[in-house]
Each structure stands twice: as C-alpha cells, then as structure tokens.
ZAVEX-889522 format. One record per atom (N, C-alpha, C, O): residue number from 0; residue in three letters; x, y, z. Coordinates in Angstrom, 1 decimal. Each point is the difference from the previous one (the first is absolute). Layout:
# ZAVEX-889522
{num: NUM residu: ALA c1: X c2: Y c3: Z}
...
# end
This chain:
# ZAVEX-889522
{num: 0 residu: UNK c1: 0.8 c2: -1.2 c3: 0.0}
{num: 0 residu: UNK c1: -0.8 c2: 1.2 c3: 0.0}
{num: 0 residu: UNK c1: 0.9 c2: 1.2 c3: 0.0}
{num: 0 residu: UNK c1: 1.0 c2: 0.2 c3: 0.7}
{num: 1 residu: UNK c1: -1.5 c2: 0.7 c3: -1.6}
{num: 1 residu: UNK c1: 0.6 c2: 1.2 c3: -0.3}
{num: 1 residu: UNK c1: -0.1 c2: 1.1 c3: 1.4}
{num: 1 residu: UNK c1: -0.9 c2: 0.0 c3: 0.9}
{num: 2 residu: UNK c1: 2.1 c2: 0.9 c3: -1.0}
{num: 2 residu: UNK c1: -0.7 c2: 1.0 c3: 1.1}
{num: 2 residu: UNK c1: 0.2 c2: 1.2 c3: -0.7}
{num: 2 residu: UNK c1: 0.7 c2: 0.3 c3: -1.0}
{num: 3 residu: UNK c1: -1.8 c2: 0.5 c3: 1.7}
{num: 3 residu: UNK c1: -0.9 c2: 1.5 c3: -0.8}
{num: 3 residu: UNK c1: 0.5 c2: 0.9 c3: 1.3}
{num: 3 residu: UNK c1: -0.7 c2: -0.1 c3: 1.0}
{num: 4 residu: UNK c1: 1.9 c2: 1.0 c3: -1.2}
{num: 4 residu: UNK c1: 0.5 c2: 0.9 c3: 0.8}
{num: 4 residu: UNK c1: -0.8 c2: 1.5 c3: -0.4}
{num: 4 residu: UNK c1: 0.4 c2: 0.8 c3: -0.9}
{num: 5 residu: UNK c1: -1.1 c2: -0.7 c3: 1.4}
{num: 5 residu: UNK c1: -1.0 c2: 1.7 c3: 0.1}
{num: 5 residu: UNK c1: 0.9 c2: 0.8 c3: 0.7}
{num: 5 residu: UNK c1: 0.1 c2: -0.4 c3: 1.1}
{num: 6 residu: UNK c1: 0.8 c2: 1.5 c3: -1.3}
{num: 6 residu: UNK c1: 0.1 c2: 1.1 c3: 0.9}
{num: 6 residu: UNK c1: -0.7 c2: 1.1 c3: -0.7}
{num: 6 residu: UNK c1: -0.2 c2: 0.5 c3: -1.1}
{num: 7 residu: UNK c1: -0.3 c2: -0.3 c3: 2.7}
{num: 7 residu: UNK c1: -1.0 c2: 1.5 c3: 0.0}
{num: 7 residu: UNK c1: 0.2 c2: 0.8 c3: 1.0}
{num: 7 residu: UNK c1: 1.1 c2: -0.1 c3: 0.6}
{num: 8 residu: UNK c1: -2.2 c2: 1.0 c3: -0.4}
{num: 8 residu: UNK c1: -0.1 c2: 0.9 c3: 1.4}
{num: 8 residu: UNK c1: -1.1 c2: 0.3 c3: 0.3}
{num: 8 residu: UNK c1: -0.9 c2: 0.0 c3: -0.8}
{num: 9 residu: UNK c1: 0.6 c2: 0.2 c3: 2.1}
{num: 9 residu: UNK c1: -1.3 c2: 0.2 c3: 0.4}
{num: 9 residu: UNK c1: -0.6 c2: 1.5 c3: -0.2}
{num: 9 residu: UNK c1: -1.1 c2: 0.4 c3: 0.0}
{num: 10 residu: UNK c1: 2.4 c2: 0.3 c3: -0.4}
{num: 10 residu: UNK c1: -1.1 c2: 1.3 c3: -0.3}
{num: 10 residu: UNK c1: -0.1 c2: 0.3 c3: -2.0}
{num: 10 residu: UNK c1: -0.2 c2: 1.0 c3: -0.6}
{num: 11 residu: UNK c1: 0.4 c2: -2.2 c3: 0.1}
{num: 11 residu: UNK c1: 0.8 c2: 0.1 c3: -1.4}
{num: 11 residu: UNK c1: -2.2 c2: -0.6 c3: -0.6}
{num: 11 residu: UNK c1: -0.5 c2: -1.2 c3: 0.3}
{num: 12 residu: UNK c1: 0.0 c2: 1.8 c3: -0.8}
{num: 12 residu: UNK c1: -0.8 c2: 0.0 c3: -0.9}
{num: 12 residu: UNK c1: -0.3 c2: -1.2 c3: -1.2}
{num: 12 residu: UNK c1: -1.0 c2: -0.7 c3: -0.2}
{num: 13 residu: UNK c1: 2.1 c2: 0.8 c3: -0.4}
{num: 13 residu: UNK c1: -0.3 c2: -1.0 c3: -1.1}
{num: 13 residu: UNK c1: 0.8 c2: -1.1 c3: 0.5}
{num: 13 residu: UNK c1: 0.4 c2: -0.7 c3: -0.9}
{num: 14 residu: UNK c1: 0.3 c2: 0.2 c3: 2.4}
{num: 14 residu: UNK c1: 0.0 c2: -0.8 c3: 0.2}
{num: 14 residu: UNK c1: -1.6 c2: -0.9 c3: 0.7}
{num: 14 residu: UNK c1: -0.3 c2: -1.2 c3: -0.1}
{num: 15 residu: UNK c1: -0.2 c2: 1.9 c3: 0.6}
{num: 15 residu: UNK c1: -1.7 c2: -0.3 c3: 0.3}
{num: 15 residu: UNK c1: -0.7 c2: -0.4 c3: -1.1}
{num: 15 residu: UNK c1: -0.7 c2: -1.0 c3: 0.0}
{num: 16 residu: UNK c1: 0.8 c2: 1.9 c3: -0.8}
{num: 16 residu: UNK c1: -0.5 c2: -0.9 c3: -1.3}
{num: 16 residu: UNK c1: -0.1 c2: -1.0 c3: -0.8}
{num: 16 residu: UNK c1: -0.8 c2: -0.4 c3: -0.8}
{num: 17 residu: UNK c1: 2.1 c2: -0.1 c3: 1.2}
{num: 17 residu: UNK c1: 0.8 c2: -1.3 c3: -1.0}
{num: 17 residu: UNK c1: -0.6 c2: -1.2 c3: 0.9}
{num: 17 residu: UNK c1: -0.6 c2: -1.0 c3: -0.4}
{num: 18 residu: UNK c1: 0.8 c2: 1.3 c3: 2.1}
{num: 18 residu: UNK c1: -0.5 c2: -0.8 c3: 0.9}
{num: 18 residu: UNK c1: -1.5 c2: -0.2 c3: 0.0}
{num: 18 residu: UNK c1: -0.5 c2: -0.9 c3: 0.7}
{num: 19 residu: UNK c1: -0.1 c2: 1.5 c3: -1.3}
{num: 19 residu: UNK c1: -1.5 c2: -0.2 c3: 0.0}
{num: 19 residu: UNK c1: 0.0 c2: -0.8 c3: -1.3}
{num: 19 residu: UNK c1: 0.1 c2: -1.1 c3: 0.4}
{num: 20 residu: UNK c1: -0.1 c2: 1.1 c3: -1.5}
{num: 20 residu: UNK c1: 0.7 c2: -0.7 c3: -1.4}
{num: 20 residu: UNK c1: 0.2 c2: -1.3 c3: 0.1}
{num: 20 residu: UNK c1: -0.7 c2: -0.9 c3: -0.5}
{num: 21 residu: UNK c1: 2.1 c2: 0.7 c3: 1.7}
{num: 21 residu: UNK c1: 1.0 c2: -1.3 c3: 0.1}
{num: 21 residu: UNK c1: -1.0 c2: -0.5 c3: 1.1}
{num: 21 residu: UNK c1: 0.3 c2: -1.2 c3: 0.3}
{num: 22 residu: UNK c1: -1.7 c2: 1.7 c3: 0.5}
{num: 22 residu: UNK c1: -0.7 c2: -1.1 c3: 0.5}
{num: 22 residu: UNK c1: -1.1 c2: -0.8 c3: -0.8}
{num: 22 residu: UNK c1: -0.7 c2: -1.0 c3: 0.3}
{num: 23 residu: UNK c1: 0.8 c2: 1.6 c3: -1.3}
{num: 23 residu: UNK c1: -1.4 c2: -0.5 c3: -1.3}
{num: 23 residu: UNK c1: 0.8 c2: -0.8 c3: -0.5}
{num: 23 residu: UNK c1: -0.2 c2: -0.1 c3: -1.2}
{num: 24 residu: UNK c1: 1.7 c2: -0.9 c3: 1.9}
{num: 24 residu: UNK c1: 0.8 c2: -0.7 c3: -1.3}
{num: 24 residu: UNK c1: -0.1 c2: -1.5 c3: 0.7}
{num: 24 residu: UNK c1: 0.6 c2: 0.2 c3: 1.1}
{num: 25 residu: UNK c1: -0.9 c2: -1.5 c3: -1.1}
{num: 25 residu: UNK c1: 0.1 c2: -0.7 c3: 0.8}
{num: 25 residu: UNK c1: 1.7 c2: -0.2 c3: -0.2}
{num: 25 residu: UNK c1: 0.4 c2: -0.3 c3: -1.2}
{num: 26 residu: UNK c1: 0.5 c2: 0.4 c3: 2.3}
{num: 26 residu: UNK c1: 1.3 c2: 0.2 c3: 0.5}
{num: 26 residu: UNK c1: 0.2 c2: -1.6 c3: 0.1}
{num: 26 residu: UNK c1: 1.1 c2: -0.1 c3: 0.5}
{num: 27 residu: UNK c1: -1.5 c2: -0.8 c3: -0.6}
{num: 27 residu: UNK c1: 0.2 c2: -1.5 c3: 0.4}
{num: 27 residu: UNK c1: 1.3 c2: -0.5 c3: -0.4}
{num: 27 residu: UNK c1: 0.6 c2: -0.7 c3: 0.8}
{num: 28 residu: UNK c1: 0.0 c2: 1.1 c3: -2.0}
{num: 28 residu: UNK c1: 1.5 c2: -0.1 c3: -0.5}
{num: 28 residu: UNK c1: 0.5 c2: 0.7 c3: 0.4}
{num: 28 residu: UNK c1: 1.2 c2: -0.4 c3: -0.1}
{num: 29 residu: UNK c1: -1.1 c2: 1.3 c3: 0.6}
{num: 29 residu: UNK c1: 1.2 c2: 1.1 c3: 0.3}
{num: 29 residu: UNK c1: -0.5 c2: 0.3 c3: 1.6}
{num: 29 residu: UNK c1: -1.1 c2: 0.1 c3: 0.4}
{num: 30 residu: UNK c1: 2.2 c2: 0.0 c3: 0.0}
{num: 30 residu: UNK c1: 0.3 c2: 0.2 c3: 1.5}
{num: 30 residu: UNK c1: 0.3 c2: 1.8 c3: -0.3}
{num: 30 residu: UNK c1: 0.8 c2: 0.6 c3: -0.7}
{num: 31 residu: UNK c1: -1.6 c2: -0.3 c3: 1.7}
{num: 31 residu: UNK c1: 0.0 c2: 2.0 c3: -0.2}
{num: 31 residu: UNK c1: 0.6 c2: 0.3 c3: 0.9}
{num: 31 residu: UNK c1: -0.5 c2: -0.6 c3: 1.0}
{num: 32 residu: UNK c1: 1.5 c2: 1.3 c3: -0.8}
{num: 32 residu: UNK c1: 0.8 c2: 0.8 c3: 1.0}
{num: 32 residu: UNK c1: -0.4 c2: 1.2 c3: -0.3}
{num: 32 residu: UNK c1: 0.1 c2: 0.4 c3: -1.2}
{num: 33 residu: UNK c1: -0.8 c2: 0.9 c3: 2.5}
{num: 33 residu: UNK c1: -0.2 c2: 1.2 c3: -0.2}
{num: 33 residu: UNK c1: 1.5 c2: 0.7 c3: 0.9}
{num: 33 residu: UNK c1: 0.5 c2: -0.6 c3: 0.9}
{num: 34 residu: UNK c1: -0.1 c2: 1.6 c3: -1.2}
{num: 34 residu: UNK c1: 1.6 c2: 0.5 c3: 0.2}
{num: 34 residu: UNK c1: -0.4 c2: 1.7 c3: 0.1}
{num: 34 residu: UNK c1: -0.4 c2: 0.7 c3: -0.9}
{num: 35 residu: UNK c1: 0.5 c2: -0.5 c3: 1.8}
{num: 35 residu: UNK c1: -0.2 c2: 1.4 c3: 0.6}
{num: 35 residu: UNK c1: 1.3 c2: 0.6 c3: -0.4}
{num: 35 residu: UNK c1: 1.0 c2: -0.4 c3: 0.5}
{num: 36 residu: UNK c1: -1.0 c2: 1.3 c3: -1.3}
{num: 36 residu: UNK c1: 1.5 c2: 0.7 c3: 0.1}
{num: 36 residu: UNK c1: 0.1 c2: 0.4 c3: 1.4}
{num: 36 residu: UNK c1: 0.5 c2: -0.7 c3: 0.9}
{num: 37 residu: UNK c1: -1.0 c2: 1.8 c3: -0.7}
{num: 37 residu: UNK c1: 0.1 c2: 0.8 c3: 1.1}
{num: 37 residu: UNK c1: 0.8 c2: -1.2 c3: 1.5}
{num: 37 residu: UNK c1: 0.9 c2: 0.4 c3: 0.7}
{num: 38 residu: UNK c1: -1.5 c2: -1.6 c3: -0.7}
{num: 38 residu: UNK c1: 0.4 c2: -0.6 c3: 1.6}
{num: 38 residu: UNK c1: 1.2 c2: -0.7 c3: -1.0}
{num: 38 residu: UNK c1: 1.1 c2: -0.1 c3: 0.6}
{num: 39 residu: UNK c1: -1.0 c2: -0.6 c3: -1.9}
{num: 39 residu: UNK c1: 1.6 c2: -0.5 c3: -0.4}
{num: 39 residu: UNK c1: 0.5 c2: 0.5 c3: -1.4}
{num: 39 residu: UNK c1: -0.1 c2: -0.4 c3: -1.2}
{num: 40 residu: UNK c1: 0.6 c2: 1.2 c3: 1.6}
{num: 40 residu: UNK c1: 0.6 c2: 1.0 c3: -1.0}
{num: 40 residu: UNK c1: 1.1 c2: -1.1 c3: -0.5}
{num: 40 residu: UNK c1: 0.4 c2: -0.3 c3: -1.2}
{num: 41 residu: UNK c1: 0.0 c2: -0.2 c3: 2.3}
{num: 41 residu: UNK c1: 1.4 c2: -1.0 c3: -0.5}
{num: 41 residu: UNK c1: -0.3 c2: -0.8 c3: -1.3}
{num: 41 residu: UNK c1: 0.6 c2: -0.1 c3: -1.1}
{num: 42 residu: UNK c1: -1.7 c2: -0.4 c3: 1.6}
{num: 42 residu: UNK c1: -0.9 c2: -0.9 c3: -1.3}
{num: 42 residu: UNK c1: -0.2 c2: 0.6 c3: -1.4}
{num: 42 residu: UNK c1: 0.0 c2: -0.4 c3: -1.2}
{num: 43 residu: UNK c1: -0.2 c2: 1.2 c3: 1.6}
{num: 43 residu: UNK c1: -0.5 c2: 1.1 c3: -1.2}
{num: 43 residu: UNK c1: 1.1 c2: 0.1 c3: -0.7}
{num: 43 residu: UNK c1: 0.0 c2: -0.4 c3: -1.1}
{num: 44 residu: UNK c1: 1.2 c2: 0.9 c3: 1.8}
{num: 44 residu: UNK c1: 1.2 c2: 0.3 c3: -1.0}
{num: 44 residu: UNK c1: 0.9 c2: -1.4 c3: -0.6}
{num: 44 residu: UNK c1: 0.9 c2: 0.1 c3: -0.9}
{num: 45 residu: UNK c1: -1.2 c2: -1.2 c3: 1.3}
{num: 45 residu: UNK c1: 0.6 c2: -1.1 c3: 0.0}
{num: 45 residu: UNK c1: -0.9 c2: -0.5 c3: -1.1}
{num: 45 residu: UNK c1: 0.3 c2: -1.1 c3: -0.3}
{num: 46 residu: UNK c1: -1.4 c2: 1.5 c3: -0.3}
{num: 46 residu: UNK c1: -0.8 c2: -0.1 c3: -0.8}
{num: 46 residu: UNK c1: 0.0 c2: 0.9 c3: -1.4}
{num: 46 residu: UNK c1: -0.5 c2: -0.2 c3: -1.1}
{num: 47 residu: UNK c1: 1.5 c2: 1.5 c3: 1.7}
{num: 47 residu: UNK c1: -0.1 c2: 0.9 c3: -0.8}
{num: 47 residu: UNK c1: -1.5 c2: 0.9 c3: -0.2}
{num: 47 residu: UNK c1: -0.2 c2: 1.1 c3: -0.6}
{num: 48 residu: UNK c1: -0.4 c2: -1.8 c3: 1.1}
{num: 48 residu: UNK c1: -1.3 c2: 1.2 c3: 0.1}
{num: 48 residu: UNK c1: -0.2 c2: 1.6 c3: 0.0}
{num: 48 residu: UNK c1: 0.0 c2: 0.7 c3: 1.1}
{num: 49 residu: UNK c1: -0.1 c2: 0.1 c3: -2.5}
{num: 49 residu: UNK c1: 0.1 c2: 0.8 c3: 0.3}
{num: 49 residu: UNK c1: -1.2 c2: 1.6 c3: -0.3}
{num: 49 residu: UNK c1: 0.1 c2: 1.2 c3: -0.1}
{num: 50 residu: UNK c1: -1.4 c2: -2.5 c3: 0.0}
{num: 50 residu: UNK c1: -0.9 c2: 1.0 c3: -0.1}
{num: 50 residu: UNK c1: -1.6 c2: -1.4 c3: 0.7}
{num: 50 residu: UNK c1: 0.1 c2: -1.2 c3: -0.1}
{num: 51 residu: UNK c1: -1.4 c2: 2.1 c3: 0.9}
{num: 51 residu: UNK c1: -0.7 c2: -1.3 c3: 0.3}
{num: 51 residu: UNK c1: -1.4 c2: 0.3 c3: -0.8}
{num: 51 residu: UNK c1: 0.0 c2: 1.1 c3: -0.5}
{num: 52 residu: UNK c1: -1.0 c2: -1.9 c3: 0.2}
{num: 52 residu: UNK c1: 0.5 c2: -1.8 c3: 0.3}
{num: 52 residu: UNK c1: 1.1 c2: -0.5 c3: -1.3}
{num: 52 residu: UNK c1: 0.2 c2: 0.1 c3: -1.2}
{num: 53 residu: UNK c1: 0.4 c2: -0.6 c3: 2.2}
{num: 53 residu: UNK c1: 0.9 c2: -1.3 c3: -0.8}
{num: 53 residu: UNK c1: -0.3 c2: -1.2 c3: 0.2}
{num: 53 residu: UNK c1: 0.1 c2: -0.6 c3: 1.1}
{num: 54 residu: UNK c1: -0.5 c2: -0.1 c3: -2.3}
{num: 54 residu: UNK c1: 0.1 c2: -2.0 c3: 0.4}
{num: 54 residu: UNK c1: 1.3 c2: -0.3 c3: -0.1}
{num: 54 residu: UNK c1: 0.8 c2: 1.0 c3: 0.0}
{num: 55 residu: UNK c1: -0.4 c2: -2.2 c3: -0.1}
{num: 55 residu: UNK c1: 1.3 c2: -0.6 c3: 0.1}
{num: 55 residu: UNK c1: -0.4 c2: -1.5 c3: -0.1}
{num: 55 residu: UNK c1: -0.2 c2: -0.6 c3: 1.0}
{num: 56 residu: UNK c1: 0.1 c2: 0.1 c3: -2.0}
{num: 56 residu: UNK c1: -0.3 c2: -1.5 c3: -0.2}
{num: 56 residu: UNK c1: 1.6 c2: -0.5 c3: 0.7}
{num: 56 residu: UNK c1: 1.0 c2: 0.6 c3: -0.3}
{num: 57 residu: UNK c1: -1.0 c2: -1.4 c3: 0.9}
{num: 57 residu: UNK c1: 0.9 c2: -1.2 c3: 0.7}
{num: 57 residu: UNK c1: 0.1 c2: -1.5 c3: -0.7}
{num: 57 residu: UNK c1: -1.0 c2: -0.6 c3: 0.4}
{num: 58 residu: UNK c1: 1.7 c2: 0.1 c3: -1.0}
{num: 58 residu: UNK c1: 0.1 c2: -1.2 c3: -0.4}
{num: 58 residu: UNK c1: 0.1 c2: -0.9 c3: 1.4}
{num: 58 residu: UNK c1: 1.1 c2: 0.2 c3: 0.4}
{num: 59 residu: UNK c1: -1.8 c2: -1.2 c3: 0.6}
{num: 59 residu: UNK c1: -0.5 c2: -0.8 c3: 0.6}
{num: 59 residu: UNK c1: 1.7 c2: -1.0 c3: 0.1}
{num: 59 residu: UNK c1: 0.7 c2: -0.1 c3: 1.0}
{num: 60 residu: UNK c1: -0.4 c2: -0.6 c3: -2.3}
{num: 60 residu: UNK c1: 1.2 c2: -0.6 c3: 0.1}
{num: 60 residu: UNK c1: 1.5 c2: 0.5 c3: 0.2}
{num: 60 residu: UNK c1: 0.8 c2: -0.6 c3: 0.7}
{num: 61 residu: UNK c1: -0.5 c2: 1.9 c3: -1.5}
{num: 61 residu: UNK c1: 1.0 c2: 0.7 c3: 0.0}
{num: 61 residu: UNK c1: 0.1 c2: 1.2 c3: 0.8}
{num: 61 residu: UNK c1: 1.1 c2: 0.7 c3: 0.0}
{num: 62 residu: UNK c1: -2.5 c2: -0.3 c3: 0.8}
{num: 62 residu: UNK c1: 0.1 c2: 1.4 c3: 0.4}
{num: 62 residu: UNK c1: 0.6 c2: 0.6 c3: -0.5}
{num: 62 residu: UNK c1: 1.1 c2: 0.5 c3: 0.5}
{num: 63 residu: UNK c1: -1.7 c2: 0.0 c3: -1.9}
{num: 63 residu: UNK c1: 0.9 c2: 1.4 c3: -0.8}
{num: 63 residu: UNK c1: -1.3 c2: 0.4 c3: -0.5}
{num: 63 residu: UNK c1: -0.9 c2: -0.9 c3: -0.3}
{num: 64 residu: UNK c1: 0.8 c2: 2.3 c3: 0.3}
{num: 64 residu: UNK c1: -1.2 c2: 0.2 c3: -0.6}
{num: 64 residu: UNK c1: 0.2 c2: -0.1 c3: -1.4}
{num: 64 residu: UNK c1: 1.1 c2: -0.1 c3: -0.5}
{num: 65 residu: UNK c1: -2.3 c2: 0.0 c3: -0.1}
{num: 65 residu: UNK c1: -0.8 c2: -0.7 c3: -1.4}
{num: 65 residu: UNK c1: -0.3 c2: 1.4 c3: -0.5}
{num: 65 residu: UNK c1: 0.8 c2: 0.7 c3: -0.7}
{num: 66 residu: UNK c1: -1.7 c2: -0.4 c3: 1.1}
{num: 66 residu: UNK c1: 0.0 c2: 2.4 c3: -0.6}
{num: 66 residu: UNK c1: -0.4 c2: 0.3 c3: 1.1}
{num: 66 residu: UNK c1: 0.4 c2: -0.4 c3: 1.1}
{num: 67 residu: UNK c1: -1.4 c2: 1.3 c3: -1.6}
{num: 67 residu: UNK c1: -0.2 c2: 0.9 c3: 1.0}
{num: 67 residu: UNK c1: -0.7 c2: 1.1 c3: -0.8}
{num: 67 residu: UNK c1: 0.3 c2: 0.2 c3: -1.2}
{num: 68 residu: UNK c1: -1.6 c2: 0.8 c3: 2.0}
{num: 68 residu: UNK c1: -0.8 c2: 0.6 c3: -0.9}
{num: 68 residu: UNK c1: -0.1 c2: 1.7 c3: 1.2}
{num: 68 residu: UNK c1: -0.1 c2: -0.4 c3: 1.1}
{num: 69 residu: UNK c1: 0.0 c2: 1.4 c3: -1.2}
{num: 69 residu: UNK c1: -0.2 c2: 1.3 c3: 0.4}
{num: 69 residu: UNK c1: -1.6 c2: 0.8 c3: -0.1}
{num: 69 residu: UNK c1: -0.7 c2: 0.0 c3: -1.1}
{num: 70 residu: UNK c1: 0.4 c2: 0.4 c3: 2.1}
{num: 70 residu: UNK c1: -1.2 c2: 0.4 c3: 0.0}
{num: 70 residu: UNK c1: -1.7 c2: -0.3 c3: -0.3}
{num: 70 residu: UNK c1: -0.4 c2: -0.9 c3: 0.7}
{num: 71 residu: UNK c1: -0.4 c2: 1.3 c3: -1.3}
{num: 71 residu: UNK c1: -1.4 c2: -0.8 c3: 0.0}
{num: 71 residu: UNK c1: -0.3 c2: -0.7 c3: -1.0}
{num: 71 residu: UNK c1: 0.2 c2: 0.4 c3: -1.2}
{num: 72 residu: UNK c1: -0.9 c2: -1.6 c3: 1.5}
{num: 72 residu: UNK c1: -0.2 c2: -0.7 c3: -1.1}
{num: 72 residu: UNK c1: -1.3 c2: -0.5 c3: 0.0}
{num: 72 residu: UNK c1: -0.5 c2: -0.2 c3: 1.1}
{num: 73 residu: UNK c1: -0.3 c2: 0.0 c3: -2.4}
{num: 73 residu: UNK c1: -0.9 c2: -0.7 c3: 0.1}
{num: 73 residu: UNK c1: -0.2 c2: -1.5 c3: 0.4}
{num: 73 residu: UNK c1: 1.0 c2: -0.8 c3: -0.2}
{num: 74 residu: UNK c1: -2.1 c2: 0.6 c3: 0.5}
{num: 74 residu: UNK c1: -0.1 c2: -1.8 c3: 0.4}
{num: 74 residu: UNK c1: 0.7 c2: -0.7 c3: -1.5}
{num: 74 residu: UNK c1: 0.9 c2: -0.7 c3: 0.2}
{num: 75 residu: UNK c1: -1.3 c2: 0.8 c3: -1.3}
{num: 75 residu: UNK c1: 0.2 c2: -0.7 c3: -0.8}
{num: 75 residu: UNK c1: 2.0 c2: 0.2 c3: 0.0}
{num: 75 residu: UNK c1: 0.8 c2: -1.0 c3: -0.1}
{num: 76 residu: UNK c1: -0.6 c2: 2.3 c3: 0.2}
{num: 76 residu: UNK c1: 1.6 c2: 0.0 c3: -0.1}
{num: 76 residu: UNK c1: 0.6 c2: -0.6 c3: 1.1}
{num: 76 residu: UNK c1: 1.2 c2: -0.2 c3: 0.0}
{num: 77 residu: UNK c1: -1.9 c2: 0.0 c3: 0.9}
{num: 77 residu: UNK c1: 0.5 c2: -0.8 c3: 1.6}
{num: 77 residu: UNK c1: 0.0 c2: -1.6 c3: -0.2}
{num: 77 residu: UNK c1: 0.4 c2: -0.7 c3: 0.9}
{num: 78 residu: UNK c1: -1.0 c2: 0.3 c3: -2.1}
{num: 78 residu: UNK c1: -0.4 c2: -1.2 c3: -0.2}
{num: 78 residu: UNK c1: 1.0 c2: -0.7 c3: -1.0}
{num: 78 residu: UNK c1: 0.6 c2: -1.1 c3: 0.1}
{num: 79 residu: UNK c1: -0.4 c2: 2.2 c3: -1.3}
{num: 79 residu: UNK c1: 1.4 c2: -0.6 c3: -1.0}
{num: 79 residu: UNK c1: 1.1 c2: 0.0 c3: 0.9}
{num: 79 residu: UNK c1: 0.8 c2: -0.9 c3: -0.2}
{num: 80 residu: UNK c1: -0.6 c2: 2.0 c3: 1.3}
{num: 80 residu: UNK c1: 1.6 c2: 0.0 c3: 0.4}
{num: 80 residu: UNK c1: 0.1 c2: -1.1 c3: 1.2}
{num: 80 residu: UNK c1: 1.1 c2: -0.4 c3: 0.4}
{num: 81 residu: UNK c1: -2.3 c2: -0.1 c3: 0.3}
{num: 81 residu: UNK c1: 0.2 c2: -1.0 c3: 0.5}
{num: 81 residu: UNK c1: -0.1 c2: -1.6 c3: -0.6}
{num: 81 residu: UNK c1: 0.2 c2: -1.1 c3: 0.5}
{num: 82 residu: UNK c1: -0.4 c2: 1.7 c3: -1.5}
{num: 82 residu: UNK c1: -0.1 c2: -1.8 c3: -0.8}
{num: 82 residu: UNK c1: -1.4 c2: -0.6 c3: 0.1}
{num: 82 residu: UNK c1: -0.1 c2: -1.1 c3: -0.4}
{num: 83 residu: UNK c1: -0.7 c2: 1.6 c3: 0.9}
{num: 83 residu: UNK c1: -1.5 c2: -0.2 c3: 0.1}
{num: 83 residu: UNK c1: -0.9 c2: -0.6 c3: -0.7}
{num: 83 residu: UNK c1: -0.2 c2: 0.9 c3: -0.9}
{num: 84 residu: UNK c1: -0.3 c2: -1.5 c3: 0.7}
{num: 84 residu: UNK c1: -1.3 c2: -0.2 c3: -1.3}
{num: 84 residu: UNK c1: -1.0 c2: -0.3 c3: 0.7}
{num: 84 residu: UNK c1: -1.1 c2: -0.2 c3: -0.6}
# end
C-alpha cells in the first residue's frame, strides 16, 4: 500500500478544500498521512515542500516518492494521480 503524504496548514484555505475532495475518494489503497507544516517543518523541507497543498505519492516498497501534485484539485484529477478507477 501506497502512502499519500498531505502537507497543509490549518489556516491555509485551499488546503481545506482538497481535504473535503480527498474524503469523497475511498482511500482503501493508499494509506493518507496529513503533515502540518507549521508543527514539522523538518518534514516539510526533507520533502522539499515548497508551497501547500502538496501531495507526495510514496512508493510503499522503496519509500521514494513516485510524484507529487501542488494545490487544488478536482475529484476526477485526485483519481488519475492516485491511480484510481
């Protein structure tokens, strides 16, 4: 199982939005990590994170990420980048 690294913020807008989005997705493949910049910044830069939301697909076997997508997305575009059907 894949892991789905979210960094957001609680006062960041169109990270609330993606999050309302990414609950209309059944998540059953992918293991979701939500990542607060604000409390691990460390994370953030070790990620390179440099605008929010950011996804970060994780390869499950190699732990390297796979891509990675910036800002709001529709359900349907949340669905190709997770491999969805």
């Amino acid at each position: 199982m894949n892991t789905l690294l979210k960094f957001q913020a609680t006062w960041c807008n169109s990270c609330s939005v993606l999050s309302r989005t990414l609950k209309t997705i059944n998540m059953d493949s992918v293991k979701l990590i939500e990542v607060d910049i604000d409390q691990q910044p460390e994370l953030s830069k070790t990620h390179d994170v440099r605008s929010i939301p950011t996804l970060i697909l994780i390869d499950s076997k190699t732990n390297k990420e796979i891509k990675r997508c910036t800002g709001v997305k529709t359900k349907e575009q949340l669905l190709q980048f997770l491999g969805i059907n």
